[in-house]
N, C-alpha and C positions, 0 to 999 in steps of 0.2 A: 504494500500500500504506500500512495507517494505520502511523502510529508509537505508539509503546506511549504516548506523553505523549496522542496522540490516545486512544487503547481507554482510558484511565483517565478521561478526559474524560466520553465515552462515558458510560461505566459510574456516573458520580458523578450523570449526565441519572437514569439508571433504578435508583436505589438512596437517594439521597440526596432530605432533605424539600427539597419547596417553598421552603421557611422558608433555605435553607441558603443560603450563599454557592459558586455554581459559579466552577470554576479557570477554565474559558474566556468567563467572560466577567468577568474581573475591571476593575475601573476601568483595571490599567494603573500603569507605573512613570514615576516622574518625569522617567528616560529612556529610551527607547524599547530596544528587544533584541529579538534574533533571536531564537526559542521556542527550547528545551531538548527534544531527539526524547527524551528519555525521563522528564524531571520536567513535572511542572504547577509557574507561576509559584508556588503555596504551596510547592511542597516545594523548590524553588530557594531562595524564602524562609527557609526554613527552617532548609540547609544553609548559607546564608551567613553566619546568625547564629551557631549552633555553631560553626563556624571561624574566627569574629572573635576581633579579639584580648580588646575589652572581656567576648563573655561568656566567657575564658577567666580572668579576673580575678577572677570571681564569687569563687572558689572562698576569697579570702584579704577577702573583703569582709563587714564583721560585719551579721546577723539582729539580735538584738536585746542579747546578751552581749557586751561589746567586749572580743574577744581572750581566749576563754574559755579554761581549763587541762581538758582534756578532748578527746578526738577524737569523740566525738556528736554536739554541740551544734551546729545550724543556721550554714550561712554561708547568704549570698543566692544563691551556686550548688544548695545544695539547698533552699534554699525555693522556688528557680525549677522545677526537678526536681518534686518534689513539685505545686505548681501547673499544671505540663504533664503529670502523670498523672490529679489531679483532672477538670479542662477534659474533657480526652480522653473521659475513660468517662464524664461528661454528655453532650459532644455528641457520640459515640457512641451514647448510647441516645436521642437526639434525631433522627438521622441528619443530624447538620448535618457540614460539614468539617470533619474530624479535622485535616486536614493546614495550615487556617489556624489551625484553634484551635491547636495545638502549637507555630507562626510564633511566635504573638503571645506567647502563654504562657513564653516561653524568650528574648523578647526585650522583655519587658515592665521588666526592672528592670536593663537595660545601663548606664540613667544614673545607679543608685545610688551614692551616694559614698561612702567610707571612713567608717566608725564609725557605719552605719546612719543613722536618721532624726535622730542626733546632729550626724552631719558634714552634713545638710542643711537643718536650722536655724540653721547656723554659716553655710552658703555664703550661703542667703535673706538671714540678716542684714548680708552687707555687700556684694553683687553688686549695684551700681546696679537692675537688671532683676529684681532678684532669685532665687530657683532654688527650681523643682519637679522631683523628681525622674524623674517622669513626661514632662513633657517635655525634661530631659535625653536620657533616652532616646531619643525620636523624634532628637532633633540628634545624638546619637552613629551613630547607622543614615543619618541624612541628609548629614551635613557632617562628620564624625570618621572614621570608620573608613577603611581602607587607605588612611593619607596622605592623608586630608579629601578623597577620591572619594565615599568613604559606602557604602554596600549596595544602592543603588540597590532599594529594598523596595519591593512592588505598596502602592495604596493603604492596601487593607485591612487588611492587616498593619500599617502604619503607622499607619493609626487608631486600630488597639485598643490598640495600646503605647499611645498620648500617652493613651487615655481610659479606660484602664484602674483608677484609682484612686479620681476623683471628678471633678465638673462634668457636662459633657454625656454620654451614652449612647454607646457604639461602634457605627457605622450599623449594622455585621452583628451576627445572631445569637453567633455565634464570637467577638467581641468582648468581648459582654455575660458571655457563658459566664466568659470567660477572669475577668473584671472580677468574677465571685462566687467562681473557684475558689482568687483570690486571697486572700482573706478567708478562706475556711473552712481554707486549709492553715496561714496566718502564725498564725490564733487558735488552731487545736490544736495544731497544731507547739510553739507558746510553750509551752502547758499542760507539754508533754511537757517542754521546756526546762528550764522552772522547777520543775518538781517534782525534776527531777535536780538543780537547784543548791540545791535546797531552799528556793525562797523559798516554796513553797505547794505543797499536797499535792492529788490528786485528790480528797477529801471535804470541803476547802475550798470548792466549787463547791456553792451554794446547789442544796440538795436537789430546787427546783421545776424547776431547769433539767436536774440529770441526770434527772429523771424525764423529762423531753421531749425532750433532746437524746442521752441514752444518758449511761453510765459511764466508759467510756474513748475514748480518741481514736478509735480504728477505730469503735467505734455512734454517736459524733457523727459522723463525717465519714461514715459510710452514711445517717444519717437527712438529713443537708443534702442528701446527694447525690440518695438518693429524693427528697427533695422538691420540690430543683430539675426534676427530672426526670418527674415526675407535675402538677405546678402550671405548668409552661412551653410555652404555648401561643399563639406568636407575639410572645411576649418570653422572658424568663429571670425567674422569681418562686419565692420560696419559699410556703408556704401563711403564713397571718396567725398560726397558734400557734408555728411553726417561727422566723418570721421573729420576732416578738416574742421568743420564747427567745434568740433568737441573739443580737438585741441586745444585751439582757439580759447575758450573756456576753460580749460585747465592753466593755460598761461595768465588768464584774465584774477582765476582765483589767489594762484601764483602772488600776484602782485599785490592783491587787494586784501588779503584774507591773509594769506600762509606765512606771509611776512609781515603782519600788522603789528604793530607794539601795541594794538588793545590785546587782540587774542596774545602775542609772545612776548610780553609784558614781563611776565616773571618767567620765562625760559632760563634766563641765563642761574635765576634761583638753584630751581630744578635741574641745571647738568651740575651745579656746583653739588650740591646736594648730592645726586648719583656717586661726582667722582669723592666726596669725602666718604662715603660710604665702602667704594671699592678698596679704597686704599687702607679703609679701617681693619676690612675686613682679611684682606691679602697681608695686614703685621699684625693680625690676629686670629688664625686660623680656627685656634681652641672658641672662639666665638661664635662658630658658624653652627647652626645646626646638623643633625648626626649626618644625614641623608649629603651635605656638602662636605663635612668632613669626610668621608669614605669618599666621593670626589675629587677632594684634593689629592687624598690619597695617590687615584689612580690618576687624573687628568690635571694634575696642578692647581695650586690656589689659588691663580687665577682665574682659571676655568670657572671651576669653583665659586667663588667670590661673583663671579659675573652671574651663572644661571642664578644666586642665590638671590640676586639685586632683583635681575630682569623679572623673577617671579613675582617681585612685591606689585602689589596695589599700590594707587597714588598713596593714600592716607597712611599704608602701613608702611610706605616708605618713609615718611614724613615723620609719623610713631616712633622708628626704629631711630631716625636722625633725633630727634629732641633727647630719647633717652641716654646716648651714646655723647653729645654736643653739649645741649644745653645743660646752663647748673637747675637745680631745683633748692625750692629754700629747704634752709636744716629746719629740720624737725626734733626737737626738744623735750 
């Protein structure tokens, strides 16, 4: 008698493109397991990620506002949100895997570090090895999670995390997917951001581009999506007026938004902050907790020292600096 993880299998043969990545014949995990009678390895995938503990950290780790005053404003847990619903209704109207795309989509920015792209130009600058966040990522799902066992995640999901950003391609379709739905949520998401904090207004936005992109976030984010979705034909493309607009828009945010000193106002806080941290921690090994000490062990205290940072939440990074920096009064 089949098991239901089989009839889904099945059914992904006679439903899903070509083009797609099927769950029974995936590359396969780095260690071997007995099959799940009622998930496919994506949707295993899947579940292991939401129940970690890094992506349950998302939630307190800053987008692009570090430590905004306001309950709207983007953390990296809803900008992950947001990019596994994007992903989704692409490769959806693709018929490609829903259930890798969603994998990767939700386990794409685990190795983000406290204070956004802040706290990751802080770690790059002093980690012998330097740090991408991107493939932090992959090492938090491979060697981090549940007391440095890891997730033990199928290939494919593991690829489109680490290649999710830039450099090489993600072999699968659902990869690529994931790697444009990225983009199109974090650049309107911001729009939205920044208009609430008032650094720029929606008619700020060079009139050639809402003419081709739409007006508000929901007609940009349906026109990219149309487009991906009409022009993706054994890859993932937008058409050449779409994709030049879009640019276009990303250099406008660039300017307007990414380098603002409202929004990166207290940046320079937050790398000082990271590098007093690492350096604490790397002339104070016996500091680190067990899971980093057995790391330094093997991978250096650097090593060490840095996933130990990159893990923290904004606030517990902050936490961890007052207790370690600041004096506190005596108490008598």
């Amino acid at each position: 008698m089949e098991t239901v993880r089989e009839q889904i299998c099945a059914a992904e043969h006679s439903i899903l493109s070509p083009y797609a990545a099927f769950s029974d014949k995936s590359a396969g995990r780095l260690r071997a397991e007995d099959e799940c009678p009622l998930r496919t390895v994506f949707q295993r995938d899947r579940d292991r990620i939401i129940h970690s503990r890094a992506f349950r950290r998302l939630k307190h780790k800053t987008q692009v506002f570090l430590s905004p005053e306001g309950d709207h404003y983007r953390t990296r847990l809803t900008h992950t949100l947001e990019v596994s619903q994007i992903a989704r209704t692409i490769s959806a109207a693709l018929r490609l895997n829903q259930d890798l795309t969603e994998a990767i989509a939700l386990g794409h920015d685990l190795g983000h570090t406290p204070f956004g792209h802040a706290g990751e130009r802080a770690l790059d600058s002093v980690c012998p090895e330097g740090f991408r966040h991107y493939e932090q990522s992959l090492r938090v799902v491979d060697s981090l999670e549940k007391d440095g066992k890891g997730l033990n995640l199928t290939f494919e999901v593991r690829n489109g995390i680490e290649r999710h950003t830039c450099g090489d391609e993600a072999k699968t379709l659902e990869g690529r997917v994931v790697r444009l739905a990225d983009v199109i949520a974090y650049i309107n998401h911001d729009i939205e951001d920044a208009c609430r904090a008032d650094v720029m207004r929606e008619d700020d936005i060079p009139k050639k581009l809402r003419d081709v992109l739409g007006r508000t976030k929901s007609e940009r984010i349906n026109t990219l999506v149309l487009s991906a979705i009409e022009n993706s034909r054994g890859d993932i493309s937008l058409s050449d007026d779409i994709k030049e607009a879009f640019d276009e828009l990303h250099c406008f945010m660039f300017k307007k938004v990414y380098t603002n000193v409202v929004c990166k106002g207290e940046e320079t806080k937050a790398v000082d902050l990271i590098k007093w941290l690492y350096y604490y921690f790397v002339n104070n090994p016996d500091k680190l907790p067990d899971l980093y000490k057995r790391i330094s062990l093997q991978n250096g205290i650097e090593r060490a020292s840095c996933d130990y940072i990159a893990g923290m939440s904004d606030r517990f990074a902050v936490k961890t600096f007052e207790g370690l920096f600041v004096p506190k009064s005596w108490i008598y």
